[in-house]
N, C-alpha and C positions, 0 to 999 in steps of 0.2 A: 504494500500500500504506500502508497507518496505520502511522503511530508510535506504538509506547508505552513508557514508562517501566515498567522493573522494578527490586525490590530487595529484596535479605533478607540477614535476619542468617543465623549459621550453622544453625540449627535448621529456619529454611524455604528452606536452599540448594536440596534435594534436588527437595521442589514446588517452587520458582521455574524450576529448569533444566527440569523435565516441562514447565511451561506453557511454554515458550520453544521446545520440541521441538515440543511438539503445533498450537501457532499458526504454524509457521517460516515456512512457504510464504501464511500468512493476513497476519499484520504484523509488521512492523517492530519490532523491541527493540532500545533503548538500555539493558543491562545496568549501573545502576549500583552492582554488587558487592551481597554480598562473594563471592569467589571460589572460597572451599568449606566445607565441612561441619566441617573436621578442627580449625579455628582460633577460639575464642568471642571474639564480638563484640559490641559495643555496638549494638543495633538504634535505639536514638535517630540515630547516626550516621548510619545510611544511609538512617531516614527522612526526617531534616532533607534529605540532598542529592536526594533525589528529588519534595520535595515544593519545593523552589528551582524546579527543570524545570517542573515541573506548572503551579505559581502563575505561571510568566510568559506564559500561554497559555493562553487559555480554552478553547479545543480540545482541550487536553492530558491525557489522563488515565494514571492508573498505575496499577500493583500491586504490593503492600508483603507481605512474605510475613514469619512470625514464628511463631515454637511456637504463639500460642494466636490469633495478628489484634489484640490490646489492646494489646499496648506499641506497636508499630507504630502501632497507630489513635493510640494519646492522643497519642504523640510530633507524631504527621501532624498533628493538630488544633490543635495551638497556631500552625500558618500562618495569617496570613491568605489568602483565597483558596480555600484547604483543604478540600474537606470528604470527610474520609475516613468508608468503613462497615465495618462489620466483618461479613461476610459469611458465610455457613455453608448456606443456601437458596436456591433459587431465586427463590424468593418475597420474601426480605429485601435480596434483591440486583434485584431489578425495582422494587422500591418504594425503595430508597436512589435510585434513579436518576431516576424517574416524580416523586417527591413531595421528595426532597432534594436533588436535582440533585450527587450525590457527584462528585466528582472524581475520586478513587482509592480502591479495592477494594482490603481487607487480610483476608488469609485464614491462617488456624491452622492449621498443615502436620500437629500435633497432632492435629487435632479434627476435620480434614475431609478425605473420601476422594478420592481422586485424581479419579475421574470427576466428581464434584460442583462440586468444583475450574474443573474445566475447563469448567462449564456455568455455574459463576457465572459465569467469566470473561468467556464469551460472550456471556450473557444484558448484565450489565454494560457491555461496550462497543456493543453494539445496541441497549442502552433509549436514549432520549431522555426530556428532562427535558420534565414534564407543564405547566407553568409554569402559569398561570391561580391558582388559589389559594391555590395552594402559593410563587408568586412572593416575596409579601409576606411570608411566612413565612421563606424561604430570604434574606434581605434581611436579616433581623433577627439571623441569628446571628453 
């Protein structure tokens, strides 16, 4: 069964625990907080510790859950290692992965429907990275 890193502040607790429900029996979740909805949080905080997981393993990838996917994304991006997208489509989450070789998927608990959610997620850990032109590219940032 895969592992994957999860995490959200308190705005995307609610989609972080659906996608943990809905994948249960698919993979593996390391839950790194926060614990629920009722307490605000610094989402820097539990980007930085889930993007620590990620960057020690090329294998590794996560999902960063936040009201809108931006604070989480920029927070996730100053890693190195790192390459967080901010996802909302099918289509921008097949092409973060095919052409940017992303790491970790950050999604807008705000801005995106449950089911969509759960299709990026999938889409996201089943794409492979297209490498070839895109190599030298993904090199540079």
């Amino acid at each position: 069964m895969k592992k994957l890193f999860i995490s959200s502040d308190h705005a995307g607790y609610n989609l972080k625990e659906k996608i943990k429900k809905k994948f249960r029996n698919k993979y593996l979740f390391q839950d790194l907080g926060t614990d629920n909805s009722n307490v605000s949080v610094n989402y820097p905080d539990y980007a930085h510790k889930l993007c620590k997981k990620v960057a020690n393993n090329t294998k590794n990838i996560g999902i960063l859950v936040c009201g809108s996917g931006m604070g989480m994304s920029m927070a996730a991006n100053r890693h190195k290692k790192i390459r967080a997208a901010v996802c909302y489509s099918i289509k921008n989450t097949k092409l973060s992965r095919l052409h940017n070789n992303a790491n970790i998927i950050t999604l807008g608990s705000r801005l995106i429907k449950k089911n969509t959610a759960f299709k990026c997620v999938e889409v996201f850990i089943n794409t492979k990275f297209e490498g070839g032109r895109h190599k030298k590219r993904v090199k540079k940032i």
